[in-house]
C-alpha positions in Angstrom: 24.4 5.3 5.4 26.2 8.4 4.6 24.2 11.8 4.4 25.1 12.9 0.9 24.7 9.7 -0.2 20.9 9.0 1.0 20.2 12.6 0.0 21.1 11.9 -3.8 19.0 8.5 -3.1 15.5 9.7 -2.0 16.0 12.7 -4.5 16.3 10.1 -7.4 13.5 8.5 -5.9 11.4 12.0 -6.2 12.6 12.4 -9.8 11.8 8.9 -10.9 8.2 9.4 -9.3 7.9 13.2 -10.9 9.1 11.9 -14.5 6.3 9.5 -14.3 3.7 11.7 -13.4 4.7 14.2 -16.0 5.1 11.4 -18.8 2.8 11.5 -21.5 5.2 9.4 -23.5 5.5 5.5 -22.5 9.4 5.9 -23.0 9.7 8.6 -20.6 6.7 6.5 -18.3 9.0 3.9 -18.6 12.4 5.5 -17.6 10.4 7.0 -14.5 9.7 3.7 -13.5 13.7 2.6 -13.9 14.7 5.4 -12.0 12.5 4.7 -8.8 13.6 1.1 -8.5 17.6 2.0 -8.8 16.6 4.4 -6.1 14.9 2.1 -3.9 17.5 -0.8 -4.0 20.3 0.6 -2.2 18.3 2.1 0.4 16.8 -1.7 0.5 20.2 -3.3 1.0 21.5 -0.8 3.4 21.3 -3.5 6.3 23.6 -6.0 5.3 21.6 -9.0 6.0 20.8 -12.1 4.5 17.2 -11.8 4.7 17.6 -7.8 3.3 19.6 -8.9 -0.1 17.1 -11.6 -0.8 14.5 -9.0 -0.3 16.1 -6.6 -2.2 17.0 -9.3 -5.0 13.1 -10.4 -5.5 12.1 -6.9 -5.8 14.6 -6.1 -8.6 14.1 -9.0 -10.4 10.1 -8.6 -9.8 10.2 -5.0 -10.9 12.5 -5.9 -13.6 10.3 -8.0 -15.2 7.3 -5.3 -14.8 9.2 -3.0 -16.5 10.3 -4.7 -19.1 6.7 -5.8 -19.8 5.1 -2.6 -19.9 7.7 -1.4 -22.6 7.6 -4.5 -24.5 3.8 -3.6 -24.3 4.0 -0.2 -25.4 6.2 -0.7 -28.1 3.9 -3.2 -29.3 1.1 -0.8 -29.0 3.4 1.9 -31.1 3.8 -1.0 -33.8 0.0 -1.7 -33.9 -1.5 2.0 -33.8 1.7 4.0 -34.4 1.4 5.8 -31.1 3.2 6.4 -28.4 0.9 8.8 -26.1 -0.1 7.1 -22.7 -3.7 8.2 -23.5 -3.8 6.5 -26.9 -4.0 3.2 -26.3 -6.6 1.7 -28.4 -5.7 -1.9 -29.1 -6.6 -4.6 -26.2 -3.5 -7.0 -26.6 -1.4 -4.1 -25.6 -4.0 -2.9 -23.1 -4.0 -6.1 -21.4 -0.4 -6.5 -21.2 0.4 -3.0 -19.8 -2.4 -3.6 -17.5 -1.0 -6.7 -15.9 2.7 -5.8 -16.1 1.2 -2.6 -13.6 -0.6 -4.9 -11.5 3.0 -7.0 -11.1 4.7 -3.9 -10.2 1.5 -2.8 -7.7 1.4 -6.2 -6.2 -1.7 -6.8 -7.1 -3.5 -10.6 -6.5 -2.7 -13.0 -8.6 0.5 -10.9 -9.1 1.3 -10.3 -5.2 3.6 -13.1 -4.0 6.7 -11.3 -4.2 5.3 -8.2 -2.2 4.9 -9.7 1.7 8.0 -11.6 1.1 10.4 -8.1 0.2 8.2 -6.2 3.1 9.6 -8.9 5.5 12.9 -9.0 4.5 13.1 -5.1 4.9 13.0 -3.0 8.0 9.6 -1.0 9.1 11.1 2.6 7.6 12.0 1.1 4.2 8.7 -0.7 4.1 6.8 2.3 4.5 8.1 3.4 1.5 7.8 0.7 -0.2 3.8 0.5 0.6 2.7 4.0 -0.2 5.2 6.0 -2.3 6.2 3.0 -4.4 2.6 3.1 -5.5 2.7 6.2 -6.7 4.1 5.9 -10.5 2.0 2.3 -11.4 -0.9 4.1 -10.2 -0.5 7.1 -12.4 -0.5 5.5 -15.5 -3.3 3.2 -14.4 -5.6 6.6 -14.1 -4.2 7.8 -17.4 -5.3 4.9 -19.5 -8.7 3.9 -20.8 -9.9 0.5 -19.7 -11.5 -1.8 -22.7 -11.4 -4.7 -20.4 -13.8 -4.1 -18.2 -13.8 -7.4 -16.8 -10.6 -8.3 -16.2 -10.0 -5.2 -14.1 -12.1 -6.1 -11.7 -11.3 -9.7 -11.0 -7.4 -8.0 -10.5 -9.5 -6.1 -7.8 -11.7 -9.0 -6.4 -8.8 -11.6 -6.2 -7.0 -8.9 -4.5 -9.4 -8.2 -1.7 -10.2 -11.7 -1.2 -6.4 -12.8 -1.0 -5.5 -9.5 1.1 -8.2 -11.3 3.6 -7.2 -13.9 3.5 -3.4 -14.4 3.2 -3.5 -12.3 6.2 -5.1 -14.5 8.5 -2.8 -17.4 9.7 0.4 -14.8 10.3 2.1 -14.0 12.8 4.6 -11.2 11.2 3.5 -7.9 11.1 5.2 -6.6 7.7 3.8 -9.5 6.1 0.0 -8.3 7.8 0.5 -4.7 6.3 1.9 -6.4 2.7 -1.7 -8.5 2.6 -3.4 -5.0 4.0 -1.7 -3.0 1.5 -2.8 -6.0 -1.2 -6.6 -5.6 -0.2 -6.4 -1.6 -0.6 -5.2 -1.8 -3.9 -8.0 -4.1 -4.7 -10.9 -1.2 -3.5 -8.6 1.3 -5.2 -8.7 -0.7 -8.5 -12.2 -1.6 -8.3 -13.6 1.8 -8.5 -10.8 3.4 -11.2 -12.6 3.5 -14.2 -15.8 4.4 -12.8 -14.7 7.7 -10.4 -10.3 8.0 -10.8 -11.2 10.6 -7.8 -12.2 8.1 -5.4 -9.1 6.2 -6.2 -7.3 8.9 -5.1 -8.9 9.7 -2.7 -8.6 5.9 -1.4 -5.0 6.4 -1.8 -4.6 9.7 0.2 -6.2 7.6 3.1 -4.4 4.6 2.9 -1.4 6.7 3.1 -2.4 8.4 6.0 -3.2 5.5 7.9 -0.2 3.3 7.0 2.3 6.1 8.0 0.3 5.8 11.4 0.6 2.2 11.2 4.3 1.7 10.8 5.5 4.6 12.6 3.6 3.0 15.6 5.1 -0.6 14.7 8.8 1.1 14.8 8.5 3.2 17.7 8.1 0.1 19.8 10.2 -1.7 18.0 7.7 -4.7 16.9 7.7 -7.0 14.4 5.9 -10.0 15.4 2.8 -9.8 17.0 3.9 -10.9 20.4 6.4 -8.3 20.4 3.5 -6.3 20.6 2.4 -7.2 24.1 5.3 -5.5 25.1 4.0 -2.4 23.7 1.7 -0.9 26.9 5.1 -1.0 29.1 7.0 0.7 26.2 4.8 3.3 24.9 0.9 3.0 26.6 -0.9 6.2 25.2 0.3 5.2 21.3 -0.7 1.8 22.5 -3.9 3.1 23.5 -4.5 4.8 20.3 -2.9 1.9 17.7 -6.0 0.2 18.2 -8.6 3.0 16.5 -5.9 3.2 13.7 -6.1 -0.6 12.9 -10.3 -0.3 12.8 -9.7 2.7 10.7 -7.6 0.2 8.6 -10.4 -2.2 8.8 -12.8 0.5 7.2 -15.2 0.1 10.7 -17.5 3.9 11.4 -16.5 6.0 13.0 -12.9 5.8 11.7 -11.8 7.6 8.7 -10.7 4.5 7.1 -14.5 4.3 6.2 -14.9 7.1 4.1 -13.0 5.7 1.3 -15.0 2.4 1.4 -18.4 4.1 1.7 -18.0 6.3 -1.4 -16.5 3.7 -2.9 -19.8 1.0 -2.7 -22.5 3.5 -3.2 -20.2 4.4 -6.5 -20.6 1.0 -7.5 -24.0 0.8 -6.6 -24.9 3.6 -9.0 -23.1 1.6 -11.6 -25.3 -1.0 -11.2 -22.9 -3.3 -9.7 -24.5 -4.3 -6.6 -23.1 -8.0 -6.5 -19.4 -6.6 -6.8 -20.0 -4.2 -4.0 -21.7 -6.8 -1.9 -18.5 -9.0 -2.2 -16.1 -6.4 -1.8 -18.0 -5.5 1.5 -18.0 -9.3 2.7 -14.2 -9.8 2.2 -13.7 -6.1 4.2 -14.2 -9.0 6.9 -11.8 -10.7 6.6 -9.1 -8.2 6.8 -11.2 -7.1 10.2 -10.1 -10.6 12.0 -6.5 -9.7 11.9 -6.8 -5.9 12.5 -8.6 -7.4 15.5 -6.3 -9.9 16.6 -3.7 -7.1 16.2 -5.3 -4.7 18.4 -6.1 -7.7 20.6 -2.3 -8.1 21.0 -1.5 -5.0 22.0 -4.3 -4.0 24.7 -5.3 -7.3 26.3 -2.6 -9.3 26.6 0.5 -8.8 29.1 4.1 -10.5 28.1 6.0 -12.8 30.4 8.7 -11.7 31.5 11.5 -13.2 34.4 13.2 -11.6 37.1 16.7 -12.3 34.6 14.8 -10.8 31.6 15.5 -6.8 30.4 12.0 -4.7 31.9 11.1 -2.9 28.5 9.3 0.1 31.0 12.9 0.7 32.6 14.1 2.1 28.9 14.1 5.6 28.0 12.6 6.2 24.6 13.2 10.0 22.9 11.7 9.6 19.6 9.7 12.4 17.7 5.8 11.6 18.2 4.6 15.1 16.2 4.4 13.1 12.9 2.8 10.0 14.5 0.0 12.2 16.3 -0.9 14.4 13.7 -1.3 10.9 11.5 -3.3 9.6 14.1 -5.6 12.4 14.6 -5.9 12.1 10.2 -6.5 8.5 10.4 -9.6 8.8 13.1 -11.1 12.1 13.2 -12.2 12.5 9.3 -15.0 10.8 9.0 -17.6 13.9 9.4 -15.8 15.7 6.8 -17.3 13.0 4.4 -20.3 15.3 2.6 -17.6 18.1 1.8 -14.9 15.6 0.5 -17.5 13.8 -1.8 -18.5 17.0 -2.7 -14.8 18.1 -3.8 -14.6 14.3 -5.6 -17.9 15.2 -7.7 -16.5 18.3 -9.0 
């Protein structure tokens, strides 16, 4: 893709973000929203393959219909109370609606179908994106708005971290893994976001972190398929060393950093008096942990077959940047004892 012309895209991409953020207004929320998905869909499409316009065609069409929920919602909400202000929303019909048509655009369960499908029709770069900045607009709108529906929020956040567990188990592609990883995130993010919006973010900040590990790892050797990944110790054996700790961080397993968020978020529930939630939340935790497992099992135990005929992966040269991947790394392990200042910071 040309220079200028992915330039202009990822600075729309910025400014459809930013207009969100700064929205107080559900037009202006809404337009945000617009931008970032024009943004997105060329840099989507850039390969020109089958599997990459069908991709990019269900996300448009998904999105599309999100959008044009949330301002069908909010124009109903501006009938009802006669207000537009994102803060304002008192009536539940509305409240429900904008709530779900943010939870299609998220990909949260029972809402997710369409997000492992676009991940695996998209290469590992463009599915970063789509896993962590993507979820930066729905989410600020879903901290800005006061929850009525107590109940409904968090059986959007159970189904999600039960079908994030599950969905994940029986594959074999590793974009679809992260899309059913990313699915059971949002779930502990959404869980806790009317109690303490901090620990959301802070839950975000650390999936981020650990994602960016995750598929910078994937694409520097090249794998998308978990026996590609047995390729990995010839290709690249100190990340492949290190990949593992980065998937148990995932998992949320001490002493990992990945187990901050999901400690601070439990013992927040547990002051609310919501010990069954948190008790189930914890229990489907393990069922993400199988495939983290069989991932990292993939990578450090198991040896490829190769022929005499066959292309030796060791005998190739590989110059790609590793500064962004280690620092990431060292962020998605090393944080853990930091917890009593960063739940300090949260309290404030």
């Amino acid at each position: 893709m040309n220079p200028y012309i992915l330039s202009i895209l990822l600075f729309s991409l910025g400014l459809g973000t930013t207009l969100t953020f700064a929205s107080s207004h559900w037009l202006l929320a809404w337009m945000g929203l617009e931008i970032n998905t024009l943004a997105i869909i060329p840099l989507m499409a850039q390969h020109h393959h089958p599997r990459a316009i069908e991709a990019t065609t269900k996300y448009f069409l998904t999105q599309a219909t999100a959008a044009a929920t949330l301002l069908f919602a909010s124009m109903t909400n501006a009938w009802l109370t006669g207000q537009w202000d994102i803060q304002q929303i008192t009536h539940p019909a509305p409240m429900a609606i904008i709530t779900l048509a943010l939870a299609l655009k998220l990909g949260l369960a029972p809402l997710h179908t369409w997000l492992p499908e676009v991940l695996q029709g998209v290469d590992l770069t463009t599915g970063l994106i789509l896993a962590t900045w993507q979820k930066l607009a729905p989410l600020a709108l879903l901290l800005q708005i006061s929850f009525t529906n107590q109940t409904m929020v968090m059986a959007l956040a159970l189904a999600s971290t039960l079908i994030g567990g599950w969905g994940g188990l029986n594959q074999t592609q590793l974009r679809k893994i992260l899309a059913y990883s990313s699915i059971a995130h949002l779930g502990w993010m959404i869980v806790i976001i009317q109690f303490s919006p901090a620990l959301t973010m802070l839950a975000l900040l650390i999936y981020f972190v650990m994602t960016f590990s995750t598929f910078t790892a994937f694409k520097t050797n090249n794998a998308t398929t978990i026996n590609k990944l047995a390729t990995s110790w010839a290709q690249a054996p100190i990340i492949t060393s290190l990949v593992p700790a980065i998937l148990l961080s995932l998992a949320g397993l001490p002493p990992f950093t990945g187990f901050m968020s999901k400690w601070l978020i439990l013992q927040e529930l547990t002051k609310q008096e919501l010990p069954l939630m948190a008790t189930v939340i914890a229990l489907t935790a393990l069922l993400s942990l199988y495939f983290y497992l069989r991932l990292s099992y993939a990578m450090t135990l198991t040896m490829s077959p190769n022929n005499l005929m066959g292309t030796t992966p060791w005998r190739l040269n590989t110059c790609k940047t590793s500064l962004p991947l280690s620092i990431s790394i060292t962020l998605s392990t090393m944080i853990l004892p930091l917890t009593p200042m960063i739940a300090a910071l949260t309290a404030l």
